[in-house]
C-alpha positions in Angstrom: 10.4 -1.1 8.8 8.8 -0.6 11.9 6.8 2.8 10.6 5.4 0.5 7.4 4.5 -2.5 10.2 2.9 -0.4 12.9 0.6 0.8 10.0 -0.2 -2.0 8.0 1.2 -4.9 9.9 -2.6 -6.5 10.7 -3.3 -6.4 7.5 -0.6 -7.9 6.2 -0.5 -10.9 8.5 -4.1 -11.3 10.4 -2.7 -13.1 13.2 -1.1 -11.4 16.2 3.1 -11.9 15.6 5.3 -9.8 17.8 6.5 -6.6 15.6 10.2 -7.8 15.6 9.2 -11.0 13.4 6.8 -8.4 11.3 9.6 -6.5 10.6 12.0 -9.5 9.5 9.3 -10.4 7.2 9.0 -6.7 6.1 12.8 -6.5 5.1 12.4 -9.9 3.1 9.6 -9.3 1.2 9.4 -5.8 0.4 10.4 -4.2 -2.6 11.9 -1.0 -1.8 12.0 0.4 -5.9 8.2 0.2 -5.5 8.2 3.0 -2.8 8.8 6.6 -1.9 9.8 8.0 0.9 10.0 11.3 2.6 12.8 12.3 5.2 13.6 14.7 7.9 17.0 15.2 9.5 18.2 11.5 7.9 14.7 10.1 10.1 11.9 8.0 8.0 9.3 10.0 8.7 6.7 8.7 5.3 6.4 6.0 3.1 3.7 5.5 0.1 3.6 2.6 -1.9 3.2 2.0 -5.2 1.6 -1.3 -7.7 1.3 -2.0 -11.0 0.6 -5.2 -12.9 3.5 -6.3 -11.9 3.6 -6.4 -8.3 3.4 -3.9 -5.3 5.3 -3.1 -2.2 4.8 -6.4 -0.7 5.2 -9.8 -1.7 5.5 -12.8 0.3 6.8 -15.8 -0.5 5.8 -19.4 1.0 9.4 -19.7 1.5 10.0 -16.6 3.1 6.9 -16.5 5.6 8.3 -20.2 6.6 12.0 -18.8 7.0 10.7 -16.2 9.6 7.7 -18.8 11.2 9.4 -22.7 10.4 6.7 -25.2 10.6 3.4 -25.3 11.6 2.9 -21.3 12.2 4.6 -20.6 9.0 2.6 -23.2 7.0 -0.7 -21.4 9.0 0.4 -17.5 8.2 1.1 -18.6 4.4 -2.4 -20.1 4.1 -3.9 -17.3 6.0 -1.9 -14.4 3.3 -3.9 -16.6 0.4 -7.2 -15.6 2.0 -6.3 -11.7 1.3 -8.7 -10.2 -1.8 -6.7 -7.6 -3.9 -7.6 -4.8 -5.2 -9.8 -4.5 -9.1 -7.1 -5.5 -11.2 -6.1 -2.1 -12.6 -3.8 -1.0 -15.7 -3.2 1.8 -13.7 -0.7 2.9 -10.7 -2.0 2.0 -7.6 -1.0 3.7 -4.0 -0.2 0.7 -2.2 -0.4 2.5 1.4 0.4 5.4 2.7 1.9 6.1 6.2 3.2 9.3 8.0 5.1 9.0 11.1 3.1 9.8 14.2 4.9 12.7 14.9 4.7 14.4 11.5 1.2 13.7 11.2 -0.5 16.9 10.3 2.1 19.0 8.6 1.9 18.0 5.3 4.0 15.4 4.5 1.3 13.0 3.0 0.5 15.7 0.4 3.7 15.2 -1.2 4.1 11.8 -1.1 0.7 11.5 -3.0 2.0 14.1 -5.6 5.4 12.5 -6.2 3.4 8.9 -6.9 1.6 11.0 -9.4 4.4 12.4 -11.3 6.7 8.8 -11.3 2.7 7.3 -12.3 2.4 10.3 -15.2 6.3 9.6 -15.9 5.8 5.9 -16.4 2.8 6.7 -18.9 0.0 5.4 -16.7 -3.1 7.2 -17.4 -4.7 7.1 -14.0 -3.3 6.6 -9.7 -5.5 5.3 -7.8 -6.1 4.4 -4.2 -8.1 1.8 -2.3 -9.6 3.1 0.7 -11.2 2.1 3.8 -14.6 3.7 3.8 -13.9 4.6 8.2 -10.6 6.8 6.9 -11.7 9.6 6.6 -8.4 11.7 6.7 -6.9 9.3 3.8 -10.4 10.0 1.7 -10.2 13.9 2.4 -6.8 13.8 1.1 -7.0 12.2 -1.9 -10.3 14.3 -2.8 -8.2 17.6 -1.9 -5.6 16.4 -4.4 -8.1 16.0 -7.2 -9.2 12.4 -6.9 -12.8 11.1 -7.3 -14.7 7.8 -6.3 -15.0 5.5 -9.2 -16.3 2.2 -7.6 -16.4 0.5 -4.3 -15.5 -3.2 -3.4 -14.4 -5.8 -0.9 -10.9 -6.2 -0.7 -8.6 -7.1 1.9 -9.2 -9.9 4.8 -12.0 -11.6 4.9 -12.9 -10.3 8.2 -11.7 -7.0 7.6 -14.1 -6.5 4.8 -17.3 -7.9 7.2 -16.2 -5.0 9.4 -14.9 -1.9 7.6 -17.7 -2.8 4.5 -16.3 -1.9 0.5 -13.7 0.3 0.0 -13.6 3.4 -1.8 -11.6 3.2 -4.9 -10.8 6.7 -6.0 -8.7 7.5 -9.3 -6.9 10.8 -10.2 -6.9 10.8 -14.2 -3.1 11.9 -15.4 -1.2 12.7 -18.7 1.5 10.4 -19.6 4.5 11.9 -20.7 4.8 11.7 -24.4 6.3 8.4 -25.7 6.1 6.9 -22.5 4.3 3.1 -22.6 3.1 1.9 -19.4 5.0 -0.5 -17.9 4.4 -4.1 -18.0 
């Protein structure tokens, strides 16, 4: 939990929240069958997640943001998750972040994460991945056009405030081959 929060934890919850709550809200609303991991000597050490129509690797709840915050925070926190912008709406697999542990970072663990969301995409009959990135990452946007991906469209997703800062994303797509006689998912 605490890998997935130090990476995305602002942009999952805008307001400041000490890690420990992040983290409680992490292992509530996270859906652990829409992820992959990569490990070294029993240690986390990468995580990518993956979305479809049907959800991603995090959903929150009202009920569960208020179980963590009770009262007035959690009623603020809930109305501030409604003011996030998702991605283009997509029949495709989406990478729903990507994080490498610090200490692994440049030895090629975010390679294979990227190619195992492509095989479980291909193997699920999707006919495209795709990844929503911040135009200032440049590593992340090096990496997925090293691994065959190109930009198809830009646009404003995210926090409201995030996307006055950081400007459109890049939305890049890596076409794929379903396996035969495999229907996308629902």
């Amino acid at each position: 939990m605490a890998l997935y929060w130090r990476a995305f934890g602002r942009q999952i919850l805008p307001l400041p929240v000490r890690a420990a709550r992040g983290q409680a809200l992490l292992l509530r609303c996270l859906h652990p069958f829409r992820a992959l991991s990569a490990e070294a000597d029993g240690a986390l050490i990468g995580v990518i997640g993956l979305r479809d129509a049907s959800g991603g690797l995090f959903g929150p709840e009202p009920a569960q943001i208020q179980a963590i915050w009770p009262g007035g925070t959690g009623r603020i926190l809930n109305a501030a998750t409604r003011l996030h912008r998702a991605g283009p709406a997509s029949d495709e697999m989406v990478i729903d972040g990507i994080v490498v542990a610090p200490a692994w970072r440049g030895r090629g663990i975010a390679p294979p994460l990227v190619r195992a969301a492509t095989a479980e995409a291909a193997a699920r009959g999707f006919a495209g991945l795709r990844a929503e990135v911040a135009p200032r990452n440049r590593a992340a946007l090096a990496l997925y056009q090293s691994l065959g991906f190109t930009q198809i469209a830009q646009a404003r997703i995210g926090w409201p405030w995030s996307r006055l800062l950081s400007g459109k994303a890049r939305i890049m797509r890596l076409a794929l081959r379903p396996l035969p006689g495999c229907p996308p998912s629902p």
